[in-house]
N, C-alpha and C positions, 0 to 999 in steps of 0.2 A: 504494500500500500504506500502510495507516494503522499506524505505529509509534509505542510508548509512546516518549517523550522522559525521557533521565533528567538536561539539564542543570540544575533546580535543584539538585540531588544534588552534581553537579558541582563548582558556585561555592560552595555550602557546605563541602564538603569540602576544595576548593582555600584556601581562607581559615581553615580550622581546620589545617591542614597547616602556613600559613604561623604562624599560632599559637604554635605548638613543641611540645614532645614528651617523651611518654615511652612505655611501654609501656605499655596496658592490660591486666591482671593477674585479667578473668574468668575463671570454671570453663569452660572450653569444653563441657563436655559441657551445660550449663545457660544457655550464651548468649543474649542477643537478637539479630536480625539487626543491630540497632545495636553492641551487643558486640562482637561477630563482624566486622565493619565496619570497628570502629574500633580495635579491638587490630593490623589489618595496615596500617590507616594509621598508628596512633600507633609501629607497629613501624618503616615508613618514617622519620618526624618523627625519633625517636629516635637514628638512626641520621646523618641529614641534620643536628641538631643535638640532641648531647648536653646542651649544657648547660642547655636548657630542660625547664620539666616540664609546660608549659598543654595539651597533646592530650590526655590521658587524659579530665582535665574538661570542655573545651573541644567533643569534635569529639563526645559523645553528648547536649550538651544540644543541639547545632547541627544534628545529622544526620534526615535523612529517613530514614534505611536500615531501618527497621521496617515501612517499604513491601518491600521484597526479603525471599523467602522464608527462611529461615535457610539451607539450600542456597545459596542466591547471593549470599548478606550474605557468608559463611565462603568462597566460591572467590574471592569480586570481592575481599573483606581481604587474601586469602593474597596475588590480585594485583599490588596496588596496593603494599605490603608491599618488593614487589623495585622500585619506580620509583625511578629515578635521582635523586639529590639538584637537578641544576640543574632538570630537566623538576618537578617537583614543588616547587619556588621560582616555578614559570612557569605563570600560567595558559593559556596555548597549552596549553603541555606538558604537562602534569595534565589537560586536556582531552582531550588526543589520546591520553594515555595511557587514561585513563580507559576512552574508548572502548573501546580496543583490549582492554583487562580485562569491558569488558563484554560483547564479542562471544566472548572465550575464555573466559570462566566459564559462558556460555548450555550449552556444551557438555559441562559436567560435571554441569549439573541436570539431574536426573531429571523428565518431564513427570508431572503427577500425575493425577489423576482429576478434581480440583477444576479443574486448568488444561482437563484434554480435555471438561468438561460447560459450563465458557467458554467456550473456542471454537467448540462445538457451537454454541450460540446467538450467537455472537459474529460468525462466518461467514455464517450463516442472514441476522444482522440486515445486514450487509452485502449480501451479496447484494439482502436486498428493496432497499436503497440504489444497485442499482447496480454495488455493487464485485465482482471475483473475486478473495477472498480464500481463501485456503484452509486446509483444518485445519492440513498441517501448516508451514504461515507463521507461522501464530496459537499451535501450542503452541511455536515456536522464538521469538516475542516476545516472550509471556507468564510463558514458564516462572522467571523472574527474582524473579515479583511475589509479594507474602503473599496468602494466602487473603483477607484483609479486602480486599485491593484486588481481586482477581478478582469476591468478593462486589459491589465495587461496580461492576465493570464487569456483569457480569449486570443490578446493577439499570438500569442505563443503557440494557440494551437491552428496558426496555418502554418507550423513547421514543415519544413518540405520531410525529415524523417525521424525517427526516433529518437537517436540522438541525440540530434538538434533540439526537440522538445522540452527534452531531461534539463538540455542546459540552458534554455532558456527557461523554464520554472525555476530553475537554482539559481539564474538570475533577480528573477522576480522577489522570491522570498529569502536570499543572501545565503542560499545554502551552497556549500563547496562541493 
């Protein structure tokens, strides 16, 4: 099963955490997925160490989270938000956590239209490769990412062969 990878997201995130903190202070209702993001990690940082104020700044010039749909930018922040002060000093820990926020926030986004007309072709283009992928694998993967990334997974699948495909998605979502 080919799954997006979100550890650059990760190490950036773990490294702006260790940074320091304060709250970030956007309109929620007017958020970016980076906004959204980073107000529940800067809510973490905050709280892990008050007397710092560099996460506000810090973790939205560092973040990829503008890849995640604002849907999953806001459940994976609320997340990440309750991580424990040592697991989030640790990058093990912030890893593992991470994960675990990434696989419980899939479950509060809504699949969209844009995600179900990707994976329609997204499945399709595996298949011709070989794979049993299935639709609904592909909208429980997907459903995480912005319209600009789904957009670019579509264009990935007029790949002229397999190959090519594999390394244009490991494009797409920074995997090696």
């Amino acid at each position: 099963m080919r799954n997006p990878k979100v550890t650059p997201l990760i190490a950036l995130a773990w490294l702006t955490a260790l940074a320091g903190a304060v709250s970030c202070s956007a309109d929620e209702t007017s958020q970016t997925p980076t906004e959204a993001f980073c107000s529940g990690l800067c809510r973490a940082a905050d709280r892990c160490w008050p007397s710092s104020n560099s996460c506000a700044t810090a973790c939205p010039s560092s973040s990829s989270a503008d890849d995640f749909s604002i849907e999953g930018a806001k459940h994976l922040g609320d997340c990440v938000a309750s991580i424990d002060c040592g697991s989030l000093s640790d990058e093990t820990g912030f890893d593992d956590f991470f994960q675990d926020c990434w696989q419980s926030s899939k479950k509060l986004v809504p699949v969209t239209e844009q995600v179900r007309s990707t994976c329609a072709s997204y499945v399709e283009g595996w298949f011709e490769c070989g794979s049993l992928y299935s639709q609904a694998d592909c909208e429980w993967d997907l459903r995480m990412w912005s319209d600009a990334i789904l957009a670019q997974v579509r264009g990935c699948m007029r790949s002229p062969d397999c190959e090519a495909l594999d390394r244009c998605l490991a494009n797409v979502f920074g995997a090696s």
